[in-house]
C-alpha positions, 0 to 999 in steps of 0.5 A: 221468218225461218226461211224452210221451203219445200215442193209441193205436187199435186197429182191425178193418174200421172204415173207415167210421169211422176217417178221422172218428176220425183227423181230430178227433184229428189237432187235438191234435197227438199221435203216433198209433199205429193197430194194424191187427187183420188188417183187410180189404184196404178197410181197409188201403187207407184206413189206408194212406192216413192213414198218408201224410197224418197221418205215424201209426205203422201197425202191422199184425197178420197175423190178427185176434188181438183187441183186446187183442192190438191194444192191448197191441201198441200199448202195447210199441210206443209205449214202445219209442218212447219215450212216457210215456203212451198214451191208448187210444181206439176206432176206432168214433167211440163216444167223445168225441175232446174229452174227449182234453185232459182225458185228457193233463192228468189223466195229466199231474197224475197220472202213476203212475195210470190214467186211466179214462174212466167213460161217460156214455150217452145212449138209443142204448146197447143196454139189454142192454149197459147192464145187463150192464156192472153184472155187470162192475162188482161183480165188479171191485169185488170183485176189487180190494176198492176202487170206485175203478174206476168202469168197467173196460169203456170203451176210452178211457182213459190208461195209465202205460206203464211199469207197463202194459209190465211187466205185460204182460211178465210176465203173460199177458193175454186178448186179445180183449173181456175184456182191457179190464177184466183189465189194469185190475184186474191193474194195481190188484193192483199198487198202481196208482191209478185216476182217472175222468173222465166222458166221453160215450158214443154207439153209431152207429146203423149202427156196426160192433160186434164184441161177440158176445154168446155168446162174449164174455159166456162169455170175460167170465164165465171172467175173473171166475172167474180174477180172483177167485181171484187176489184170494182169493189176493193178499187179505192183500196187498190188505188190507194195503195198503187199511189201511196203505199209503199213496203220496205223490210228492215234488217232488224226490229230497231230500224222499223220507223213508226207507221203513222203522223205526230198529229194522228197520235195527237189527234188520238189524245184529243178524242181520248181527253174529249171523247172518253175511253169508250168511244176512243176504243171504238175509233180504233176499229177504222185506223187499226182497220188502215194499217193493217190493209195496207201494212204487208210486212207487220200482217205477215209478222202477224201471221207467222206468229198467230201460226207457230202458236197454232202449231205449238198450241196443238190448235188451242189458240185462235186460228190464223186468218185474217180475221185474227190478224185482224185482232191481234193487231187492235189489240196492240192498239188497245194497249197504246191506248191503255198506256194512254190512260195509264199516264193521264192517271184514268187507271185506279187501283181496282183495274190490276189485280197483282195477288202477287204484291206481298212479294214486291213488298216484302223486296222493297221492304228488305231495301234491295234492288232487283232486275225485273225482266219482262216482255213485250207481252201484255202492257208493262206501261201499266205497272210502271203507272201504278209505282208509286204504290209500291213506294219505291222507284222503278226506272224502265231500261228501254230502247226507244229511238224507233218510237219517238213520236208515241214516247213524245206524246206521253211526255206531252201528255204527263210531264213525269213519263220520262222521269224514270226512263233510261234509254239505251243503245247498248250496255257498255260498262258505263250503263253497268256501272249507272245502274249498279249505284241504282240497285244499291239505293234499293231502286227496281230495274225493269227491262225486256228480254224478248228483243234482240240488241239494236246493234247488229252485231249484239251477243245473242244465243238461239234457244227454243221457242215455239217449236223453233229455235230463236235469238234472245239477248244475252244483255238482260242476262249478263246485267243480272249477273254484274248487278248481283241481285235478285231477278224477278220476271214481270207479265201484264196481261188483260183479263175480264176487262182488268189487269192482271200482274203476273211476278214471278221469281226466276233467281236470287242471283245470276252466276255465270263462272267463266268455265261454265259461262256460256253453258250457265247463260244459255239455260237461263236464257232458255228458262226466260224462253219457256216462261214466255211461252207459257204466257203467250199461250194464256194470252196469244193475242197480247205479244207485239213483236211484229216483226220477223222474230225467228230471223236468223241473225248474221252469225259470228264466232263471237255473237251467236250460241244456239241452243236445243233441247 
């Protein structure tokens, strides 16, 4: 993700406190969102005032609805916005607005966790609150079977916006005292990692607290009973996971390893070949079901994509939850599957529609090669199946060392799946050449435009896309314009239980001049952006890119342009 957090402060008729709060934050340099809890009319005034001088996002709740309405208001809306990260700090000046870089840059050095703060108090805090808090802090460990939550009471902490929104989407959180610490153990219950940063603590003299001992101390009490019957019921989930599972980021999609044996995938061919198709699908439901509850890092790939396409849809496309994670994730593993029945030969001609044929043909007819770049948006596997319709060799440029296990499969499976396959690592002039004397026998060229190069330091420019900006790879691009052949974009996408093939053409020929070179490449490289986009929006749940997509890549004079609009 785009590492771009803000602060967050939920208040309730502290207007004696705020303008301090708001001054020693304003020093960072972070947008700040202040939720109004239904404050009284001084309040406003004084909020009101702020707003002017410090341009803060005010948002206003009509009646006072509880903190944790506050800060779950705060959150939807910063990520709506935009923002990666949300650091949620009182209005009370109880915490220590210098501690807030530490904040940023442990969110920054772990952006899938939670950042908590674990308080340091000195003799001002109420010994009853002190003591009670310790109540609070066995049951969390309890509930989350870990200690790695230090403190799930202290307001000033980081949240990693895509997990929090899904799970305030698609659970029902308390909104007042006891919100603070149900957000955090429901987001352990999902994978999510902690780390604690010391921070101290003060309670003002003449502070304003809006802790009822009696109510809260009951609601408190009542969370707790909830929280651990979740847990007795997600027990051997937890207990899988503590022993089991373990979650590493890589620094680049062509280091993720595939997740999953040789003999499950085997396993699946078996059911497939024995079972049929129907029933394999419905086998899906319980491994999808696995990997997505124990997989952290792809579900919240999954997640910040589902969002930007929310965002960049204007709220057309699913809503990201859990649930449509959930979906977006067995939808990968229905297109494993169709690939399956691609290369067993179950596919027939009546199962992809291609109304654009007649221009395939008529390129094929003409005896010239071309560049076809596609994505990994849809099934690409389904038109290499079907080539030999088209009479004419197709050959898929990939890059398939992180995928080992499945490609073997399909090798297995029908000898002639890597008849046509050229694996690379990079182009160098060696692969230009091989594939310039495959374009001139009139042969097809088919590589993905949507991944950057396995080397780490492979050319790439940063265009547009989904309301960001994002690395593409220049490679397809610059092949294009060595090759000096007609470049067509190729889209796959289900629809009504069939294929549909989407060829377009995008250029007789890519020209790059060196004056204009790096102008020329960035826009067709932004057209390519845009033409995704436009189908991703047809079928949001089809991109399987997961992993930290809009990653801003290690810069270098020589390996990163950026574009804007």
């Amino acid at each position: 993700m785009n590492y771009k957090p803000c602060i967050i402060i939920p208040i309730y008729n502290h207007k004696n406190t705020i303008v301090t709060t708001v001054e020693r934050l304003s020093v960072y340099q972070y947008p700040i969102f202040i939720i109004d809890d239904g404050s009284d009319v001084a309040t406003q005034q004084v909020l009101a005032m702020l707003a002017e001088q410090y341009a803060i996002h005010l948002h206003r709740l009509p009646n006072n609805s509880g903190k944790g309405a506050a800060v779950m208001h705060g959150i939807l809306a910063a990520y709506a916005a935009g923002f990666s990260h949300a650091l949620q700090i009182d209005a009370d000046g109880q915490h220590d607005t210098n501690d807030v870089p530490r904040f940023i840059q442990c969110g920054s050095s772990h952006p899938n966790d939670v950042i908590c703060g674990k308080p340091i108090y000195d003799t001002s805090v109420p010994k009853g609150r002190l003591y009670g808090r310790y109540i609070t802090h066995f049951w969390v460990w309890v509930e989350t079977l870990s200690f790695t939550i230090k403190d799930s009471m202290c307001g000033f902490r980081l949240y990693p916006l895509a997990e929090t929104c899904a799970l305030i989407n698609s659970t029902k959180l308390p909104k007042r005292m006891d919100f603070d610490t149900a957000i955090v153990v429901r987001l352990a219950w999902r994978g999510v990692k902690f780390q604690n940063i010391t921070t101290r603590v003060i309670y003002p003299p003449d502070g304003l607290s809006h802790f009822n001992m009696w109510r809260d101390n009951v609601r408190i009490s009542k969370m707790h009973t909830i929280l651990t019957c979740g847990m007795l019921l997600r027990l051997p989930l937890l207990l899988w996971r503590k022993v089991f599972v373990t979650n590493i980021t890589p620094d680049h999609w062509s280091k993720l390893s595939e997740r999953g044996s040789a003999l499950g995938l085997k396993v699946v061919v078996t059911s497939y070949r024995l079972l049929g198709k129907r029933i394999s699908r419905l086998l899906l439901y319980p491994v999808v079901a696995y990997f997505f509850l124990t997989g952290g890092k792809t579900r919240s790939a999954s997640l910040d994509y589902l969002q930007r396409i929310y965002t960049f849809s204007n709220r057309t496309t699913p809503n990201p939850t859990w649930r449509a994670s959930f979906q977006h994730m067995l939808a990968f593993a229905q297109s494993g599957l169709d690939k399956l029945s691609a290369w067993l030969g179950d596919i027939h001609q009546g199962q992809v529609t291609f109304p654009d044929r007649a221009k395939l043909d008529d390129l094929v007819a003409s005896g010239r090669g071309a560049l076809i770049i596609g994505s990994h948006l849809g099934n690409l596997e389904m038109t290499r199946a079907l080539a030999s319709v088209n009479r004419t060799v197709i050959n898929a440029v990939v890059y398939t060392d992180h995928a080992q296990r499945f490609n073997q499969i399909l090798s297995q499976t029908n000898a002639q799946f890597g008849v046509n396959l050229i694996q690379v690592s990079n182009f160098g002039s060696d692969t230009a050449i091989m594939l310039r004397d495959k374009i001139d026998r009139g042969e097809l060229l088919v590589i993905v435009g949507d991944r950057t190069p396995p080397a780490e330091n492979g050319r790439v420019c940063e265009v547009e896309f989904m309301g960001d900006t994002a690395a593409f790879a220049q490679g397809p691009f610059i092949l294009a314009s060595l090759l000096e052949c007609p470049v067509l974009l190729l889209f796959c996408l289900p629809e009504n239980n069939t294929y549909h093939i989407h060829l377009e053409h995008f250029v007789d020929k890519i020209m790059l001049p060196r004056a204009e070179r790096q102008t020329k490449l960035r826009a067709y490289m932004q057209q390519y952006a845009y033409r995704l986009e436009t189908y991703c929006l047809k079928a949001p749940y089809q991109w399987f890119n997961f992993y930290d997509f809009w990653q801003k890549p290690i810069s270098s004079s020589h390996s990163i342009n950026k574009l804007s609009r």
